[in-house]
C-alpha positions, 0 to 999 in steps of 0.5 A, a space after each residue: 500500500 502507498 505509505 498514507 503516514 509518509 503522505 500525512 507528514 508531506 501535507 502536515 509540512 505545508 503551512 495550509 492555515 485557512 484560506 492558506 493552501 500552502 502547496 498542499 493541493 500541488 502535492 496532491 494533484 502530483 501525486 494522483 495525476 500519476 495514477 491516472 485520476 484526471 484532476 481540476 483546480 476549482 478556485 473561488 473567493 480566494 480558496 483554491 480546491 481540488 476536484 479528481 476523478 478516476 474511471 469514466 463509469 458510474 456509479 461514482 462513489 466519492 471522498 470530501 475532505 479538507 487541508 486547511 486548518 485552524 491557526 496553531 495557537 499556544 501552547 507547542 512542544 513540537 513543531 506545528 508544521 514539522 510532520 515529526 512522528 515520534 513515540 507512535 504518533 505523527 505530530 503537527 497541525 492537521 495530523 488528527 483533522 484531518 490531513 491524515 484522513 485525506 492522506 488515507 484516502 488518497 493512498 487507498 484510492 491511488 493504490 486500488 486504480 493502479 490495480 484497475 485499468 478499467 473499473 466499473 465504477 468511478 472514484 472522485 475526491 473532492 477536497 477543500 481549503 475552506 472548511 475550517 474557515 467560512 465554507 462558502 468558497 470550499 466544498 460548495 465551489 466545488 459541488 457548483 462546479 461538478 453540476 455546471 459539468 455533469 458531474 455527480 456523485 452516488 455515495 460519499 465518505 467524509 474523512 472527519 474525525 469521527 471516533 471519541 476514544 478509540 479507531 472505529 467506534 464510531 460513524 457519522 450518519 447524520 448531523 444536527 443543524 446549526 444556527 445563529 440568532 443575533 438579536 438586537 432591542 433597541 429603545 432610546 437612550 438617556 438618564 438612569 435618574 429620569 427613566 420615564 425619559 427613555 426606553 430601556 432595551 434590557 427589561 424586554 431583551 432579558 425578558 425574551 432571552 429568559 424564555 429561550 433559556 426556558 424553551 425545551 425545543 424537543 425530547 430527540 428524536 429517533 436518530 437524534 438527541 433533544 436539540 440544544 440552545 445556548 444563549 452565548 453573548 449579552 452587551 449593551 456596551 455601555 461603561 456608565 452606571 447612570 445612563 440607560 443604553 439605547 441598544 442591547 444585543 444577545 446571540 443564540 445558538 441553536 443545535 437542532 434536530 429533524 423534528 426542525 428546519 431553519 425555518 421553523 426556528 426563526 418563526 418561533 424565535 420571532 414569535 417569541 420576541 412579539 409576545 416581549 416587545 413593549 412599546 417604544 422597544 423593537 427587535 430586530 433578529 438576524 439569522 444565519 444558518 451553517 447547515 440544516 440538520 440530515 441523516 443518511 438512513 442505513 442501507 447497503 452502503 452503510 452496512 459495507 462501510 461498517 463492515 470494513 471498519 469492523 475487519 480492520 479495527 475490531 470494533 463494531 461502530 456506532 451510528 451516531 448523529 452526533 457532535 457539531 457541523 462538517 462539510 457532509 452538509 453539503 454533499 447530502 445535498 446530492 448523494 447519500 454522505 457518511 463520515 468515519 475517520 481517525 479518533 478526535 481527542 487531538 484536534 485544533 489542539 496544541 501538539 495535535 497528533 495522530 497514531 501511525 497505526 490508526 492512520 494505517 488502519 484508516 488507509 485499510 479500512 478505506 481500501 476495504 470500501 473501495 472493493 467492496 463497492 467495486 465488487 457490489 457493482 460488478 455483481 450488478 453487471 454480471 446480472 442481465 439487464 444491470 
């Protein structure tokens, strides 16, 4: 098998802190080129990405991960960007999250068209320098330029980390929606010694962020936890004692499940501030949303991918919605999406790290993938009229 902890520490060596590419497309449009995987730069808004693909069949089953990533902080005892492997484990930003993840695959992919001229099927990797940063520009820019040119996908591996504790526990099936409320009460501003003179903001915000907090949005659902909302930021701005501000603002952020969408919240958000507003106070409510919330039901697919990890990890997964947004977001949007990578303990960390072993592990597990959807749609030719 190509070395995928080698390639780990060749991409961990570019400085690819988000926007930054840092050369490590190049390196990998270099090495897939030369098995034979016919490659397109996507750049957008100042993110370059990279679409590959390798046979001209379908189905395509495909691979979305990122090499951009978070800023290194405080905190090192190792080189950031030195890709040092010592005592079991490679070093550096991006080992967990998740250079390593795309390395595996790449690796497992280069390896499996190598061994196949001409396969039945088609693999497309599509990777990103935008995911740890706004994603507008990445994986999005990438799936707008596959539509615009007939290209699509059947099935998807994300490559994030998906394991708590140990290789192979766990798989992603879905993942909550997110959303943020940034809410702004406005009244008018003037002395704390004459009130009746102005119109204090606080009372109503206070009032309507009381309800929120009180708001139980749901008991879970069959795949999900109960959805969450946390009320993050409360300011005024105001440094004097004895003036009553003009404006006060507060943010909320939602983690939802499928018994919502966006929407709904945001009606149910605004209906809340009705029953709060007073006079001479209104609201204004600004939403943004990272993503809704989805879930790929289980079928063949899954059952192929949990059966690879089982042969080379030992461990059954678990089929788990949990944790914060990913990319798979977006890739829904088009295909069936699952995620399963390396254990997550060390990302965005100082001294993040990875065990070699693991990343082998990984690199097996997604060759096992690879075949077994091969052999899936062979089988389907040898029938008649497949």
């Amino acid at each position: 098998m190509t070395d995928p902890v080698s390639l780990t520490a060749d991409l961990i060596r570019c400085p690819s802190v988000t926007p930054e590419d840092g050369g490590a497309l190049d390196l990998l449009q270099d090495l897939l080129e030369t098995a034979g995987f016919a490659c397109t730069r996507i750049p957008r808004g100042g993110v370059d990405n990279l679409h590959a693909r390798y046979g001209t069949r379908g189905p395509v089953l495909g691979f979305n991960g990122h090499t951009d990533v978070v800023p290194v902080g405080e905190g090192w005892t190792r080189a950031p960007f030195g890709g040092e492997i010592a005592d079991g484990r490679i070093w550096g930003r991006g080992a967990c999250d998740m250079k390593s993840g795309v390395a595996a695959w790449v690796c497992a992919a280069m390896d499996f068209a190598r061994a196949h001229p001409d396969p039945a099927l088609s693999l497309a990797i599509l990777v990103t320098g935008d995911e740890e940063g706004p994603g507008t520009d990445g994986t999005l820019a990438i799936l707008d330029w596959m539509a615009a040119n007939g290209e699509t996908l059947d099935h998807c591996i994300v490559g994030e980390p998906t394991c708590p504790e140990r290789m192979g526990e766990m798989i992603k099936i879905g993942r909550r929606g997110s959303m943020t409320a940034r809410i702004v009460a406005t009244g008018s501003q003037g002395h704390a010694a004459y009130p009746h003179r102005a119109r204090n903001p606080l009372p109503p915000l206070v009032g309507l962020l009381d309800r929120l907090a009180r708001w139980r949005l749901d008991e879970g659902t069959a795949r999900f936890d109960p959805s969450t909302l946390s009320i993050t930021t409360v300011d005024t701005g105001n440094p004097a004692n004895n003036v009553i501000p003009g404006a006060a603002r507060a943010t909320v952020n939602i983690r939802f499940n499928d018994a919502h969408s966006s929407g709904s919240l945001t009606e149910a958000i605004r209906a809340l501030a009705a029953e709060a507003t007073v006079e001479g106070v209104a609201f204004d409510i600004d939403v943004s949303v990272s993503g809704e919330s989805f879930v790929s039901e289980p079928d063949a697919f899954t059952e192929l991918v949990v059966a690879s990890v089982e042969a080379e990890t030992g461990a059954t997964p678990v089929l788990s919605t949990s944790g914060g947004t990913s990319d798979a977001r977006f890739v829904r949007r088009i295909c069936p999406v699952l995620e399963f990578g390396l254990v997550g303990q060390s990302m965005h960390k100082a001294d993040e790290h990875a065990a070699v072993d693991d990343i082998e592990a990984l690199a097996r597990v997604y060759g096992r993938i690879i075949a077994g959807y091969a052999d899936e749609r062979a089988k389907k030719l040898e029938k008649p009229g497949s």
